[in-house]
N, C-alpha and C positions, 0 to 999 in steps of 0.2 A: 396564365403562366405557360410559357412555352415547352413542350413536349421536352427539349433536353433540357430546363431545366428540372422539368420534371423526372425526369432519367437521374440527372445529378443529384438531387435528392434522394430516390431512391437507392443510389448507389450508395450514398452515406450509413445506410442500415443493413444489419441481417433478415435474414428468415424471421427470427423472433419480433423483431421494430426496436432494437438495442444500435445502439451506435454502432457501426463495424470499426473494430481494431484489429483485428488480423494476429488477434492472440498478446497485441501489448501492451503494458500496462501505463493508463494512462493518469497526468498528474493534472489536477483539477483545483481551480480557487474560485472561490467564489464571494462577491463582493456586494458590499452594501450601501446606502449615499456617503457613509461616511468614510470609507474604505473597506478594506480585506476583513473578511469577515472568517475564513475557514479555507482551506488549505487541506487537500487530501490525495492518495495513490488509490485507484482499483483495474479491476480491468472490465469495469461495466459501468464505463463513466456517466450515463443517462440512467439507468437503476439506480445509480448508488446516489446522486444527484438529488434523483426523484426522492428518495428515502428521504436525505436530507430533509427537502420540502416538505413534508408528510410529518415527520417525527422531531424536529429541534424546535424546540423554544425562538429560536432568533427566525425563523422561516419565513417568515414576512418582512424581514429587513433586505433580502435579496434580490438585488437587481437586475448586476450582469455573471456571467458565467465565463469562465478559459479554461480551455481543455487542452494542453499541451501532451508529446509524447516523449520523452525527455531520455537519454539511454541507459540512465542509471535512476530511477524514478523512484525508489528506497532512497537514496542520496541526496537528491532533487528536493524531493517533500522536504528530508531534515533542515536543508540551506534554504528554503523557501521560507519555512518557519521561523527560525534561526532569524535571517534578514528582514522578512517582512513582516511579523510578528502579528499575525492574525489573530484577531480579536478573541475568537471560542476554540483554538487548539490548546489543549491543553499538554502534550505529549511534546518535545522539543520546542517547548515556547517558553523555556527557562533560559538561562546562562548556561552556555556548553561547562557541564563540568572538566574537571581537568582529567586527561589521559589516564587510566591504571599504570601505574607504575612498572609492574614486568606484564610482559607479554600474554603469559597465562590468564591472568586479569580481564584484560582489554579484548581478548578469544572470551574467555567467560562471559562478559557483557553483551556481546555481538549473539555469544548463543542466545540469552533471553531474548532478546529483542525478536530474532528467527523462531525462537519456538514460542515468543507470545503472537506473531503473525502466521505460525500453525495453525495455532487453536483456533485463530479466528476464522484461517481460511476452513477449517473443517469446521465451523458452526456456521457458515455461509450456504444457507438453503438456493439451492440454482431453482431459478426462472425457467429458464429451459436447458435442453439439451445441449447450446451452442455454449451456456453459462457453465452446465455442467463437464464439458470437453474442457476448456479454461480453469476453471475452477481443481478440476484433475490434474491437470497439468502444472498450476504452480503446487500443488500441495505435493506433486512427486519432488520440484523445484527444490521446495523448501527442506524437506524430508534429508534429499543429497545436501542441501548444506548444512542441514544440523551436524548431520555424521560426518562431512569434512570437519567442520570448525569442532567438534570434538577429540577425531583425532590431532587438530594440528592442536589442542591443548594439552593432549595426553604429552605430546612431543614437545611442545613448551614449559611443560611442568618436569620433564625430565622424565615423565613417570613414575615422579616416587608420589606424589599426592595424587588419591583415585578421583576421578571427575564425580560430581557430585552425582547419586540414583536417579532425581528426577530431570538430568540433562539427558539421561541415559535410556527414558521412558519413550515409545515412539507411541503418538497420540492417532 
């Protein structure tokens, strides 16, 4: 191998040997001979990957791998699923239910969804430091939008209904 490509290669990596994304998050499928197999968002697309490989049931049906960086990658994942309809998601791999009806609602829904990708991100043990910088940083991400999309339900509810205690918990 030639020295630049050996450079180019290296450039593709951190300090740690994690994929370099420059902080964003990237959207990942991964596929089996008979097609899509799994469809996912992280921002540590080689760990989270790897884990894959290590921990699923289906891990030895995988062949190839895409790693896209997509600008709305929350979005991305749902319409990826949605359309492509991989085989082991189980999480938007139903029929889009229909809209909530008022506004308050469809805020309400959107919080769970933010504060079920809380939890997660705060039960995400970082690899290292570079993980941990990332990992800091969407969890302050998410944090700001719980508390927008709380307030703008307060403001869609008019305020006369209180937003439910455990939207109101900061994890």
């Amino acid at each position: 191998m030639a020295d630049v490509d050996a450079q180019f290669l290296r450039s593709l990596f951190d300090e740690e040997g994690s994929l370099h994304t420059a902080g964003r998050t990237a959207l990942y499928r991964l596929y089996g001979p008979e097609g899509l197999l799994y469809v996912g968002i992280t921002i540590c697309p080689l760990t989270r990957i790897r884990t894959h490989l290590r921990e699923q049931p289906w891990r030895s049906l995988v062949i190839a791998i895409r790693i896209d960086y997509p600008d709305d990658p929350e979005a991305a994942e749902r319409q990826a699923v949605r359309d492509e309809h991989p085989r082991y998601n189980v999480v938007f791999n139903a029929p889009a239910p229909p809209p909530p009806a008022d506004p308050a609602s469809r805020l309400r829904t959107q919080l769970a969804v933010e504060e079920r990708r809380l939890v997660e991100l705060n039960a995400t043990v970082p690899e290292s430091s570079t993980h941990l910088r990332l990992l800091t940083r969407a969890i302050t991400t998410k944090r700001t939008r719980i508390a927008k999309l709380t307030e703008a339900i307060q403001e869609a509810a008019g305020a006369t209904a209180p937003v439910p205690p455990e939207s109101r918990k900061r994890r």
